[in-house]
C-alpha positions as CSV (number, residue, x, y, z in Angstrom):
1,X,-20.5,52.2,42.8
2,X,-22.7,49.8,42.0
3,X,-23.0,51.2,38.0
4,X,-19.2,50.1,38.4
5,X,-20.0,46.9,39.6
6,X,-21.7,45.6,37.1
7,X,-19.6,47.3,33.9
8,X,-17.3,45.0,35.6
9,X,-19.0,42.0,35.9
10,X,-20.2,42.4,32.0
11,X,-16.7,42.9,30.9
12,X,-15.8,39.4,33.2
13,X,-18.5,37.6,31.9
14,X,-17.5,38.5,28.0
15,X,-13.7,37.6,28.7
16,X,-14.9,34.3,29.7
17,X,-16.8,34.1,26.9
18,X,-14.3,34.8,24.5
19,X,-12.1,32.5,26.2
20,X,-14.5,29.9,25.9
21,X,-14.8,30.1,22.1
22,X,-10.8,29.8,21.9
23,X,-10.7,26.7,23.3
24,X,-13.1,25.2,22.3
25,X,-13.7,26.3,18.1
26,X,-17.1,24.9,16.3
27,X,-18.7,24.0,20.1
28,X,-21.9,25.9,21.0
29,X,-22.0,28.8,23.2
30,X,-25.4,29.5,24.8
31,X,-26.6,32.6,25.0
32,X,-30.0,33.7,26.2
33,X,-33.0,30.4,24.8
34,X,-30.9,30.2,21.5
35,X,-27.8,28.3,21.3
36,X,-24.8,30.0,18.6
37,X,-23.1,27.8,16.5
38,X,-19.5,29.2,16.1
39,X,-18.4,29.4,12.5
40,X,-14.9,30.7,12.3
41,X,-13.1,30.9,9.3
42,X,-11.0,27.9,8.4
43,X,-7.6,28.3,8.1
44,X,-5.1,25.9,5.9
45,X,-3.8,22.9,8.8
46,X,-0.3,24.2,9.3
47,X,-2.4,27.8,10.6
48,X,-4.7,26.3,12.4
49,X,-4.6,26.7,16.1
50,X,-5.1,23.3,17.6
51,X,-5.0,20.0,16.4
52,X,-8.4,18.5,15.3
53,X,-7.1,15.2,15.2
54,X,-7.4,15.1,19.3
55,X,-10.3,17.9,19.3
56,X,-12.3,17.2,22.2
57,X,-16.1,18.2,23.0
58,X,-17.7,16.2,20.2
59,X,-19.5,14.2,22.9
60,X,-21.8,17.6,23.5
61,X,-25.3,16.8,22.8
62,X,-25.0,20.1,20.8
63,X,-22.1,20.1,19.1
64,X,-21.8,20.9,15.3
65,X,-19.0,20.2,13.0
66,X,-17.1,23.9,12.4
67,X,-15.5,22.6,9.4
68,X,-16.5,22.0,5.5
69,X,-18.2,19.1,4.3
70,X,-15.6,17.2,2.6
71,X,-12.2,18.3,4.0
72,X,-10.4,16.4,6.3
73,X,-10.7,18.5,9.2
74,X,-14.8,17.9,9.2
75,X,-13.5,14.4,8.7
76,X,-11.8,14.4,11.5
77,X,-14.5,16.3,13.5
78,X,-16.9,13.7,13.2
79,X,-18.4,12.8,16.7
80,X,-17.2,9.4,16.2
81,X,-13.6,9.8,14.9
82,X,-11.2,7.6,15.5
83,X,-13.3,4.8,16.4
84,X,-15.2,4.7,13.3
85,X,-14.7,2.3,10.3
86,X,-15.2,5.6,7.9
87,X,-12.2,6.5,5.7
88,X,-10.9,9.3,3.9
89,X,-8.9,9.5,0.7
90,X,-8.1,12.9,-1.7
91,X,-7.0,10.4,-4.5
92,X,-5.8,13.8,-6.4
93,X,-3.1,14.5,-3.5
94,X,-2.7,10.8,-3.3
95,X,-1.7,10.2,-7.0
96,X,1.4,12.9,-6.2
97,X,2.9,10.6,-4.0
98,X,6.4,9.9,-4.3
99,X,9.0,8.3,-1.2
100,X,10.5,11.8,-1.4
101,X,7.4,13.6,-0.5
102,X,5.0,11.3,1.7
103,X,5.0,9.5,4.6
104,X,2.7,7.4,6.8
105,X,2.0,7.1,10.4
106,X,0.4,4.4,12.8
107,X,-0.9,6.1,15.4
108,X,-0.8,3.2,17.9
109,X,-3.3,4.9,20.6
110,X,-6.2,6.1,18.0
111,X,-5.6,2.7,15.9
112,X,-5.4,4.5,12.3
113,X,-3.1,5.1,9.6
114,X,-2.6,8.3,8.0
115,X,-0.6,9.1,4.9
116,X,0.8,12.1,4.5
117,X,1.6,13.7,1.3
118,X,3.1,17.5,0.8
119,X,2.3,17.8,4.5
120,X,-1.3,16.7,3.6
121,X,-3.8,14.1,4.7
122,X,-4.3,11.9,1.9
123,X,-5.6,9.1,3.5
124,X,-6.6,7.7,7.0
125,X,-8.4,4.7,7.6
126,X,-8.9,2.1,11.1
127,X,-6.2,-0.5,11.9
128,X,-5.9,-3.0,13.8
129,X,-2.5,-3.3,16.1
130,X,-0.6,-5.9,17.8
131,X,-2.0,-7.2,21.3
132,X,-0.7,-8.4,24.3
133,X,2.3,-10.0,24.3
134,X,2.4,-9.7,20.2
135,X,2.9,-5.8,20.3
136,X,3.3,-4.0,16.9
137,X,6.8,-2.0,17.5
138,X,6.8,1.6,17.8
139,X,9.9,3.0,15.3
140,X,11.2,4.6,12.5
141,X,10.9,2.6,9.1
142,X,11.0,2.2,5.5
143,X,8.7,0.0,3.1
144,X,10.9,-2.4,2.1
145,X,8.5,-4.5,0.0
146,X,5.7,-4.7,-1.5
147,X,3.5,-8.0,-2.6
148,X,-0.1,-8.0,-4.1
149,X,-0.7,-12.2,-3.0
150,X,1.0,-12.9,0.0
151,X,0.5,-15.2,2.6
152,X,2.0,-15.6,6.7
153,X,4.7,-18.7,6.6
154,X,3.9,-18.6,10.6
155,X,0.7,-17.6,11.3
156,X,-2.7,-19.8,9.8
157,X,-5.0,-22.9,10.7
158,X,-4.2,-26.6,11.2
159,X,-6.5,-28.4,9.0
160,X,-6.6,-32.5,10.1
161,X,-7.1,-35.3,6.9
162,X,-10.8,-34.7,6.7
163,X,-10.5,-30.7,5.9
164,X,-11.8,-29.8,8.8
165,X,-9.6,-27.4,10.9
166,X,-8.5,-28.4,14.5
167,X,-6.7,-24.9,15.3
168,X,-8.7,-21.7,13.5
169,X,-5.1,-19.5,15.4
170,X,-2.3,-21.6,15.0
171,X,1.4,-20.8,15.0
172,X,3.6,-22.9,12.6
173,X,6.8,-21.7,14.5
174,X,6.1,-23.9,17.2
175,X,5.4,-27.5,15.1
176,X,3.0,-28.8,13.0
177,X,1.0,-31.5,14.9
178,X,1.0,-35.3,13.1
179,X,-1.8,-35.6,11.0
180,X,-2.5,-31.8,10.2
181,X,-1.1,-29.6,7.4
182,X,-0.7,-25.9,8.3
183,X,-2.7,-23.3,6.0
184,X,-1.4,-19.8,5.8
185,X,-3.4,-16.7,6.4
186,X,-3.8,-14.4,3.7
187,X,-2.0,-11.2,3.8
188,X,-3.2,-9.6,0.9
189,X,-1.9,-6.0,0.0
190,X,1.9,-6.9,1.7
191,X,4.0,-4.0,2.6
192,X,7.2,-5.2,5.1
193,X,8.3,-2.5,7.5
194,X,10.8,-4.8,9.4
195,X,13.1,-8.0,8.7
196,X,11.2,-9.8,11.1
197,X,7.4,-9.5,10.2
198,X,6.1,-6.3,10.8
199,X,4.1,-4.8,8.0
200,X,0.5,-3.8,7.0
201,X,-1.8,-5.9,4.8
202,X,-5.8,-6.8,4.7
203,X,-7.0,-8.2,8.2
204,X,-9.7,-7.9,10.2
205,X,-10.3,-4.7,11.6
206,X,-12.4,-3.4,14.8
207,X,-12.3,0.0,15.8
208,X,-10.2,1.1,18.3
209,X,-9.3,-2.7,19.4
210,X,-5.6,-4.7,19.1
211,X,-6.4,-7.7,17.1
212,X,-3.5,-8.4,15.2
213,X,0.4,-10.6,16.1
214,X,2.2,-7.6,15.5
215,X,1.2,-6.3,11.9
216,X,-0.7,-3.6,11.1
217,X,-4.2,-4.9,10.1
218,X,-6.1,-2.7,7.7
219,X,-9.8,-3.1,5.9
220,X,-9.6,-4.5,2.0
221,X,-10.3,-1.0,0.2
222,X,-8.4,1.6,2.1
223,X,-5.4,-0.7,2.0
224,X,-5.9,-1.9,-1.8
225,X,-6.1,1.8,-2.3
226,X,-3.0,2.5,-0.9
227,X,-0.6,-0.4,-2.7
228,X,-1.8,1.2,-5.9
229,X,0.0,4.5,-4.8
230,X,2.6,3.3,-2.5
231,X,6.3,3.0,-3.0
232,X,9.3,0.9,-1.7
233,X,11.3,3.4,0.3
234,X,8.7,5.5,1.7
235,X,9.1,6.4,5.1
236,X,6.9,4.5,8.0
237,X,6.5,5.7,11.3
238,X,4.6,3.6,14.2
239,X,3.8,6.0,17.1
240,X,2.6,5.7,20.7
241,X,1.2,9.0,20.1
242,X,-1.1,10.8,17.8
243,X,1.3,13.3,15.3
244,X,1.0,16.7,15.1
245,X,-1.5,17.1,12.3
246,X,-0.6,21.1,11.7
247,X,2.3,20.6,11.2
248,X,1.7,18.5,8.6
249,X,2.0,14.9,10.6
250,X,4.9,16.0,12.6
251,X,6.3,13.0,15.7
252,X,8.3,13.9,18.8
253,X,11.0,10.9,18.5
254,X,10.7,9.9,21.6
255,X,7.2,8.6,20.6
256,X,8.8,6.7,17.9
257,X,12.2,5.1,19.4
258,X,11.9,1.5,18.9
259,X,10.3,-0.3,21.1
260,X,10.5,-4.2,20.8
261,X,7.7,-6.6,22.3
262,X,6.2,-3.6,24.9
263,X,9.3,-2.4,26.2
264,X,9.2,1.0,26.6
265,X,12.4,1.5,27.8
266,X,14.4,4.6,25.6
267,X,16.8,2.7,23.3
268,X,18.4,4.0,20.8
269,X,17.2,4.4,17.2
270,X,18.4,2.3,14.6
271,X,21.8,3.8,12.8
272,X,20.9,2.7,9.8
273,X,18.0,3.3,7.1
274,X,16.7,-0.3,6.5
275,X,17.0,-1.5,3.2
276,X,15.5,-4.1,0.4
277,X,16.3,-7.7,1.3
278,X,19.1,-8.9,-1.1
279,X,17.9,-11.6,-3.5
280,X,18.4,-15.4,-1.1
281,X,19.7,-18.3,-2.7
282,X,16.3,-20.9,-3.4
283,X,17.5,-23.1,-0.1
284,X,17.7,-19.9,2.3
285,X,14.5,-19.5,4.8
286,X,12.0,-16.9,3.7
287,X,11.7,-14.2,5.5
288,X,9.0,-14.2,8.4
289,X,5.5,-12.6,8.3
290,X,3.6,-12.2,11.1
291,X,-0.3,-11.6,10.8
């Protein structure tokens, strides 16, 4: 009986073992004094068995990255991923990129943009969303346009006759005070999502925090990177979830209905694909960008 006993409590204590690597792939499992780094083989990302992108356990004291230095996944696995300024970019996968074949994603909770390219990663980088009150709608969406030098015609500074600037966060929507000229931000890097302002260009960026009056802010190189590749007509998607990574950057639509100015509310997705603004006679109002 008790020779029994104890083949069964070695056959309990391996199942949980084994269990414990399963869930948990590239985290240590002790055994004895000496910890064992698992090193399973790496399958491509529409085999592997979980998503990295929301891989938990990197917060273990000793934890090691499973994956290959240089591939996204041990991008990805990095203890401090997503809040990290880092960025990735496979400029070979990136230069393939056509509006039939990519796609990117703002993952509104983990703050970063990902393109996607053949199902692919080929770049992911920190943004900066909308805050309070100025939130960056979630939906489905097309780059509509595209502009190298472009500047906010509602967001800026007031600057009085003496140069010196009396509001540093102004909005030019609600009046220009006597005695001040308004000074548009710089959006450098332009690329419109939305009629009404939305779109990604160079901002300040901190990790992980909602800086921005609706746009998608992004750091100077990962987004001048980007406009060299991009493409009018290329699907956008803004997400209050993170995608589905395996399956090559798959969304559940109900994490990317639209939702206007924090309403999260279902309403229906737009009917239509948006399109290129038709050229405006010289007297018609730009269109707005917010910042």
């Amino acid at each position: 009986m008790k020779i029994t006993h104890i083949l069964a409590l070695c056959g309990a204590a391996a199942l949980l073992t084994a269990c414990y690597q399963v869930q948990y792939p590239g985290a240590h499992v002790h055994s004895g004094q000496q910890p064992i780094v698992l090193q399973p083989t790496v399958p491509a990302p529409g085999e592997l068995g979980f998503n990295p992108l929301t891989m938990t356990g990197k917060d273990v004291p000793t934890y090691v990255n499973p994956f290959p230095a240089g591939t996204y996944e041990h991008f990805v696995a990095q203890p401090a991923y997503p809040t990290t300024m880092d960025d990735y970019c496979d400029e070979k996968l990136l230069s393939q990129l056509n509006a039939n074949n990519s796609k990117i994603i703002v993952c509104l909770p983990q703050q970063r943009a990902r393109v996607y390219v053949n199902g692919k990663v080929a770049m992911d980088w920190p943004v900066s969303t909308g805050t309070n009150g100025h939130e960056t709608p979630t939906g489905t969406f097309r780059i509509i346009e595209k502009k190298e030098d472009h500047k906010s015609n509602r967001y800026g500074r007031f600057v009085n006759s003496g140069g010196k600037t009396t509001n540093s966060n102004a909005d030019a929507s609600k009046g220009v005070p006597e005695g001040t000229t308004f000074v548009a931000s710089p959006m450098p890097y332009w690329h419109r999502l939305t009629l009404d302002g939305v779109g990604l260009h160079v901002g300040k960026v901190v990790p992980g925090k909602r800086l921005s009056h609706g746009c998608i802010r992004s750091p100077r190189k990962a987004i001048q990177k980007f406009y060299e590749y991009s493409v009018v007509g290329m699907p956008a998607y803004i997400s209050r979830a993170v995608e589905d990574y395996p399956r090559g950057g798959a969304v559940r639509s109900i994490d990317v209905k639209y939702r206007p100015g924090g309403d999260h509310t279902d309403m229906p997705l737009p009917t239509t694909t948006p399109q290129a603004p038709a050229a405006q006679p010289a007297t018609a109002q730009p269109l707005p960008h917010l910042g």
